[in-house]
N, C-alpha and C positions, 0 to 999 in steps of 0.2 A: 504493500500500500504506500509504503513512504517515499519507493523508488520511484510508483507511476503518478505521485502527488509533485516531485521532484522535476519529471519530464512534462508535465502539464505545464508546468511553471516556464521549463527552459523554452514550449514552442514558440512563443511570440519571438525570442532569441533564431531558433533554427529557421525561422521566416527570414532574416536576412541573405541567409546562404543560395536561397533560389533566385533563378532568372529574375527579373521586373514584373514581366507580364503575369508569370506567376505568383510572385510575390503579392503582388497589390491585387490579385485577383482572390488568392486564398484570404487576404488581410481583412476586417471590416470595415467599410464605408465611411469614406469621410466624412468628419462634423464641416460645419462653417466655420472652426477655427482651424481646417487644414488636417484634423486627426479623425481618431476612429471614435465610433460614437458612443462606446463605452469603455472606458480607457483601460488599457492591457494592465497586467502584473510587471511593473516594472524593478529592480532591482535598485540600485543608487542611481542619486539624482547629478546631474552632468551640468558642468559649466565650460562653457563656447567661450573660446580667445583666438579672435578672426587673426585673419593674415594684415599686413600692413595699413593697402589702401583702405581700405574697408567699413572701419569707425567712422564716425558723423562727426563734424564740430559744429559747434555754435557759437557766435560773438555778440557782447553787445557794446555798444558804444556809448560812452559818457563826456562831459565837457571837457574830461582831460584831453581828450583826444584831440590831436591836429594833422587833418588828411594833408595830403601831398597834395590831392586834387578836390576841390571842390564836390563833386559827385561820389565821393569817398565820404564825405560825414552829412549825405541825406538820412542816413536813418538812426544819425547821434539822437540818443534820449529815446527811442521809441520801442526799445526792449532787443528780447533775444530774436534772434533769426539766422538761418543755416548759413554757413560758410563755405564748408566744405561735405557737400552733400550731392550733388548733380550739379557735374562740370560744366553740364551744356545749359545751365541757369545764367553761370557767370558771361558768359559769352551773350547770351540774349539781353543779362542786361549791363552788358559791356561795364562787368565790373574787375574783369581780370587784373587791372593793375591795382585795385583796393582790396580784392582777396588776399595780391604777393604780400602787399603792404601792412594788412592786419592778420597774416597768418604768422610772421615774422616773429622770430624770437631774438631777443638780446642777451649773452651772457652781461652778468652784474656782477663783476668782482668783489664790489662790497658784500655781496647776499653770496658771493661763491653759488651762483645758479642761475637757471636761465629765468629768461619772464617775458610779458608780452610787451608790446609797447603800449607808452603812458596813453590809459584812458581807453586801452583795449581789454576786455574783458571776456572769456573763454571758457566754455563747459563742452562734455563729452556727455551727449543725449543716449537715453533708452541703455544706462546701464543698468543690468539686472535681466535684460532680455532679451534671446534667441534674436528676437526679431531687430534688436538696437543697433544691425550695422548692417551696412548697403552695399554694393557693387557698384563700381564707380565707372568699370569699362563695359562697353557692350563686348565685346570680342572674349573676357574671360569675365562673363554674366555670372555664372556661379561661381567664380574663385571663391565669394565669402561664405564658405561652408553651405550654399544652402544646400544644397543635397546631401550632403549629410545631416541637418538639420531636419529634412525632408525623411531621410530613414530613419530618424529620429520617433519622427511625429510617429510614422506606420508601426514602430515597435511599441509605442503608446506610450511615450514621452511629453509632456505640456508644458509650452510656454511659462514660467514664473512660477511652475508647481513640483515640475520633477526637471525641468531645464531651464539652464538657464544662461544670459552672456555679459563679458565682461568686457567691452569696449574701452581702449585707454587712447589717450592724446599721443599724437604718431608724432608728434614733435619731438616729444621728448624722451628722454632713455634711462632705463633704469641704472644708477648709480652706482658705481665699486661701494662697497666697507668705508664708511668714514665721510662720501662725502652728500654733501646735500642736495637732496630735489623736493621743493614743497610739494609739485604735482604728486612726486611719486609715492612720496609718504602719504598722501591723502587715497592716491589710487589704492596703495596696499593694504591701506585699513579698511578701505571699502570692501575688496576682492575678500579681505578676511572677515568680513560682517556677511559679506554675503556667501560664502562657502559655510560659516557656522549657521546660517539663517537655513539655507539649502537642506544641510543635512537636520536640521531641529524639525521644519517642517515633513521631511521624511522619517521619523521614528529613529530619528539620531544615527542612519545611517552614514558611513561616509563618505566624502561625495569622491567623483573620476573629473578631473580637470582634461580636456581636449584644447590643444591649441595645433593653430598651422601658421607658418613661417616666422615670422615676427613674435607672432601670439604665442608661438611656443617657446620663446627667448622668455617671454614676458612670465610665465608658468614656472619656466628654472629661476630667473630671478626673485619671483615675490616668493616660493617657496623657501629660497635661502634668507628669504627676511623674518621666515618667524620660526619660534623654538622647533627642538627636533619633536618636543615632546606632542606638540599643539598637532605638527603637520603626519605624527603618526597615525592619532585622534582621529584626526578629521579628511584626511587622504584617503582612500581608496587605491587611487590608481593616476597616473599619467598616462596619456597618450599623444606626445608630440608628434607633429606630421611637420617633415620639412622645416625642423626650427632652425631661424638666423643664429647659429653657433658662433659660440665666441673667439673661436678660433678664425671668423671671417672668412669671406671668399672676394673674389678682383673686381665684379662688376660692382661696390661698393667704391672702386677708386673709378672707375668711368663717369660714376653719378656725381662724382666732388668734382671733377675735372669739367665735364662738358654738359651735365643737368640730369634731371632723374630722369632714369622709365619706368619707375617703382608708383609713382602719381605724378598724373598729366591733366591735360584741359584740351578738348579739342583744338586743332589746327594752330597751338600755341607750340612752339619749338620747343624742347629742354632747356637749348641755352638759355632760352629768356627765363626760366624757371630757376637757374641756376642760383641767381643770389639769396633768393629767397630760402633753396635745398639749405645750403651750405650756411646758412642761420639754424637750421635745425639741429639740437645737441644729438639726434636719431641719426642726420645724417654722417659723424663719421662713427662710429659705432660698433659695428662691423667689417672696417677694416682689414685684410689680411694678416694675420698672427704671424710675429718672427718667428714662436716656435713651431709653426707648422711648413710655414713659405720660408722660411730660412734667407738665404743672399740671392734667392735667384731671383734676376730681373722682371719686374713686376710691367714696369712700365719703362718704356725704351724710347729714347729720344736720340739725336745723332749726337749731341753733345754728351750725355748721361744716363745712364741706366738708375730708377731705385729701385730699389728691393722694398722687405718689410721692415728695413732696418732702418731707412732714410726720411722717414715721414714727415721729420722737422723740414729736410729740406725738400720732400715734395710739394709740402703744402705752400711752402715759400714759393713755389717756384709758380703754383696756382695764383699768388697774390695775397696769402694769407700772410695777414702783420703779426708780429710776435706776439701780443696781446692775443688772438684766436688761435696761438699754437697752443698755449696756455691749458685751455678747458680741453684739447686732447690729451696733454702730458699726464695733464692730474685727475680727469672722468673715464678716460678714453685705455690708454696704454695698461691701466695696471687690468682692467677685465679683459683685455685679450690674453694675460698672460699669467688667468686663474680660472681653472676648472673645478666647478663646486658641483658634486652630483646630487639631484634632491633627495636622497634617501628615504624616498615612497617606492612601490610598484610602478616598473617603468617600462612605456613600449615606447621606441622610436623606428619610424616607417621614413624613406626616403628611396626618390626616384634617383635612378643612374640610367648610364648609356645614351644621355644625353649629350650632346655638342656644348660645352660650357667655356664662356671667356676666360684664359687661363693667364693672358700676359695681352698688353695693349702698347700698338707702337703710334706714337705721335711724336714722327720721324724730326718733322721741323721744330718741335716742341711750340705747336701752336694748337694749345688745349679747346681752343673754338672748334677746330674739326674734328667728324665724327674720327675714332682710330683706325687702321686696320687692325686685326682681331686675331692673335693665338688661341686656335680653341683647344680643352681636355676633357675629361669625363666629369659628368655632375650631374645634375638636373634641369640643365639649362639656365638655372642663376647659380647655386652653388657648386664650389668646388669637389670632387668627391674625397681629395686629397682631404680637404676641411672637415667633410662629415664625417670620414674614419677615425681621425686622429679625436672628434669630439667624441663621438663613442666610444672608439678605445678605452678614454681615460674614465667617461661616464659607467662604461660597463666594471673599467678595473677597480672603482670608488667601491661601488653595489656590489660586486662578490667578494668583496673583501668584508664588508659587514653583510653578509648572507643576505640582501635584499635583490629580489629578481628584477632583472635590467635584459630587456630583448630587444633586437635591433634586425630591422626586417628590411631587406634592399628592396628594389622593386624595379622591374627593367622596361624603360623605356618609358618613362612616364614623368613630365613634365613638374617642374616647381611648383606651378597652376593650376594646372591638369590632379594633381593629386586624388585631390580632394571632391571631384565629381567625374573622373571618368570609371566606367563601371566596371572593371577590374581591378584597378586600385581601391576606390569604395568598401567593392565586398572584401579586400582583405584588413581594410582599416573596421571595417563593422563587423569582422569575423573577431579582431582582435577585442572589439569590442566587446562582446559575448561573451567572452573567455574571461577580461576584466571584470564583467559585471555580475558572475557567478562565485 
């Protein structure tokens, strides 16, 4: 009796493993919130940490504030309203150049942190919900988990009852040991109110954290901010897809040099994004690791080569003052050159056999044009040399104190692509099962 009480329980679980059309055919009926109309046996309750672009921002503007441009402080005094939400809003109401201007961050030496500019004011909307982050490009329309979020629902998962999501400010980057981020303190106290909130309102079970690319940076770092005791409690499970390791990969030095492709605006170039990227403490961040890239030439000019070892003088050579070398020596340098493993149950899935930028030659050292491109193995953003070397040490941390740490490659499957094409999927939602049992 206890065995077939047992398998009753796991089927909604074995419903992931079938085709789609089967799946959703054996599944019950959608409600009007997207799920089944009488909600499955679920097991722990799940908290979503999107990939990059993903999170929404909001600003508001107060009389501190002084636009550049007149059409910049029409909506001073008149509340919140989206910033960075649908690119193709900005562009309609031809505000791209008061977006650059109020998404901007300024490192403050005196406050050792960044902050917005005066009379700019910023919030990260629809924390706490599945549904609190968007897709910004049409071409990778579900990069932000929603299909996963979608195999979610079908296994009988709810919005703000047994799922849930935690959108953070893409600006800014979680902090080494020691130094300060009022965002980030404020983020992590949240993330931890709502993983204790998560699992109370589930009969105190403890919850499985999901994050993809960025999001799953953000999962190992707020982990490492609270005791071992709290995060034993109250963990469950990790499962990172494609996390920005701290070990870095090179298309991080193309985004500092010539503009992102990480977030864009329509028919707006990167260059023109550029000054804007390179205000953001996110943007150098991920950097390539000396300990993993060692002396070999990163970036190749006819004059000079840098490696990962040059950085003071790459970014000089970008046009960075010594005053912004600063917040990479002392935010930046010491977490590429610390690997903390969260000492929960851990799955890390990553695509290879991808064509990945491995070294970029901007032969005349004129960082305005795009490079030519050395490619190697990865995911098509990351390195794969990067992803080994973080697991490695993440796997060698967890057996060494008996905590299970699995690292599952995946061939031919995009940084992107992960997280909604349907072979990847089922083995991230297979791993899922496994977790939630």
């Amino acid at each position: 009796m206890a065995m077939n009480t047992a398998l009753l329980r796991l089927l909604p679980l074995l419903l992931l493993l079938l085709p789609p059309p089967l799946r959703h055919y054996l599944s019950p009926p959608p409600s009007d919130h997207g799920g089944a109309t009488e909600q499955l046996r679920v097991y722990h309750p799940i908290i979503l940490f999107p990939g990059f672009s993903c999170p929404n921002l909001e600003v508001r503007l107060t009389d501190a504030y002084t636009p550049s441009l007149p059409r910049c402080g029409a909506l001073k005094g008149k509340g919140w309203f989206p910033l960075w939400k649908n690119p193709w809003d900005l562009l309609r109401h031809d505000y791209v150049p008061c977006f650059e201007e109020q998404i901007t961050l300024v490192f403050d030496p005196t406050l050792d942190d960044y902050r917005n500019l005066p009379g700019v004011e910023t919030r990260v909307p629809g924390f706490g919900s599945a549904y609190g982050f968007t897709s910004k490009n049409d071409v990778h329309n579900m990069f932000c988990m929603i299909r996963l979020r979608e195999e979610l629902e079908v296994l009988g998962y709810r919005d703000k009852d047994t799922l849930f999501g935690a959108p953070y400010d893409l600006r800014h980057a979680p902090p080494p040991l020691g130094q300060p981020s009022q965002v980030y303190s404020d983020y992590f106290a949240r993330v931890k109110d709502l993983v204790q909130h998560a699992s109370g309102k589930n009969g105190n079970k403890p919850v499985i954290l999901i994050g993809h690319s960025f999001g799953g940076r953000v999962i190992l770092d707020f982990l490492n901010s609270t005791s071992l005791s709290w995060r034993q409690n109250l963990i469950k499970h990790i499962i990172v897809i494609s996390p920005t390791p701290s070990t870095g990969f090179t298309q991080v030095v193309t985004n500092l040099a010539s503009g992102p492709d990480v977030i864009g605006v329509p028919t707006v170039p990167s260059l023109a994004l550029r000054p804007m990227w390179r205000a953001f403490a996110s943007s150098l961040l991920s950097l390539p690791s000396p300990a993993v890239f060692g002396h070999k030439p990163l970036i190749i000019t006819k004059n000079r080569n840098y490696s990962a070892y040059d950085y003071p003088h790459f970014l000089a050579a970008l046009g960075f003052g010594t005053d912004e070398v600063v917040p990479f020596m002392k935010r930046v340098l010491p977490t590429m050159l610390r690997i903390d493993a969260p000492m929960v149950p851990t799955t890390y899935l990553n695509g290879v056999g991808i064509q990945t930028m491995e070294q970029v030659v901007y032969w005349e050292g004129n960082f305005d044009i795009a490079p030519e491109i050395v490619h190697g193995d990865g995911d098509g953003c990351i390195n794969l040399i990067s992803v080994l070397a973080f697991a490695k040490e993440l796997h060698r941390q967890q057996q060494r104190n008996n905590i299970p740490f699995k690292f599952i490659k995946i061939d031919h499957v995009t940084h992107y692509d992960i997280v909604s094409r349907e072979h990847s999927l089922r083995i991230i939602m297979t791993e899922l099962l496994e977790a939630n049992c």
